[in-house]
N, C-alpha and C positions, 0 to 999 in steps of 0.2 A: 504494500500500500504506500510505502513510503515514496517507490519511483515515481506513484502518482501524484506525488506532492499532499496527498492526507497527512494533515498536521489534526496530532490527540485527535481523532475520529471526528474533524471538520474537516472538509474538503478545501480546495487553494482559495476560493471565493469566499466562504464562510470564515477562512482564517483570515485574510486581508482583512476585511471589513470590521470583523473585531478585534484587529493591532489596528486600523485606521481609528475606529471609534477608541481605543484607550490611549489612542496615543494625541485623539483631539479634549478629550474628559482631563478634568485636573486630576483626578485620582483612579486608580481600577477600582474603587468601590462606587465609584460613579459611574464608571463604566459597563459593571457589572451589573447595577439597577437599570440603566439603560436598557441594559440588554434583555433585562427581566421583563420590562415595561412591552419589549418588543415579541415576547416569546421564547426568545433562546435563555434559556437557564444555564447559567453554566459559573461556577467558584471563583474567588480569583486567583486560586494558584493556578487551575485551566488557562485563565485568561492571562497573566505574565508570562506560564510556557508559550501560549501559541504567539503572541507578541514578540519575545523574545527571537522567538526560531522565523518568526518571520526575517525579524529585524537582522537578525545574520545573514538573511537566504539574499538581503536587499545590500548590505555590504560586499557581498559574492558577486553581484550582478554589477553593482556600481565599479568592482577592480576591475570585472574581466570586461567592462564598459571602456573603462580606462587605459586598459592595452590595448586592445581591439581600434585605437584612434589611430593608432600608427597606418593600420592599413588602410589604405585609399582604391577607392576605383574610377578616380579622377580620370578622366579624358579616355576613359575606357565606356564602351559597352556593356551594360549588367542590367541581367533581367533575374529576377525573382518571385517566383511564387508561391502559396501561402495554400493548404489546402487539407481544413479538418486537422491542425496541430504540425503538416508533415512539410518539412521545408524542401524546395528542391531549389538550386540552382542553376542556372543552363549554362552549358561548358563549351565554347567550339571544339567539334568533334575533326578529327586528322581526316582527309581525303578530299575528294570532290562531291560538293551536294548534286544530288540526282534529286531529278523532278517527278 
């Protein structure tokens, strides 16, 4: 479950949303009333792991955001497409195109 991004048995959506909302509350006990008010029941040691494990997952993303600048596709050709999760990228392929 975990490749799936399931954080403590919330899904990626459901754990965003509650590290967004305690991370906008002054306190997780406010956060956690919130969350009461809205339906989701949930502690606040729940709500500091999944926060936390977010807030790493967004450090992870912001370094390899960070490297990843060096490469450019400046003045180049690039097409990408996006489709159900599955990335692909199109490669010029060696030969001659046939029609």
């Amino acid at each position: 479950m975990t490749l799936l991004g399931v954080i403590a048995h919330h899904t990626p959506l459901a754990a965003s949303d509650i590290a967004q909302l305690a991370a906008a509350m002054c306190s997780f006990t406010e956060a956690v009333f919130i969350l009461e008010q809205r339906g989701c029941v949930i502690d606040i040691k729940t709500l500091r792991s999944i926060t936390y494990h977010v807030a790493d997952k967004s450090r992870i993303v912001q370094q390899a955001n960070m490297a990843l600048k060096s490469h450019t596709v400046e003045g180049k050709r690039c097409a990408v497409s996006v489709d159900d999760g599955r990335i692909r990228t199109r490669v010029p392929k060696r030969g001659k195109k046939t029609v």
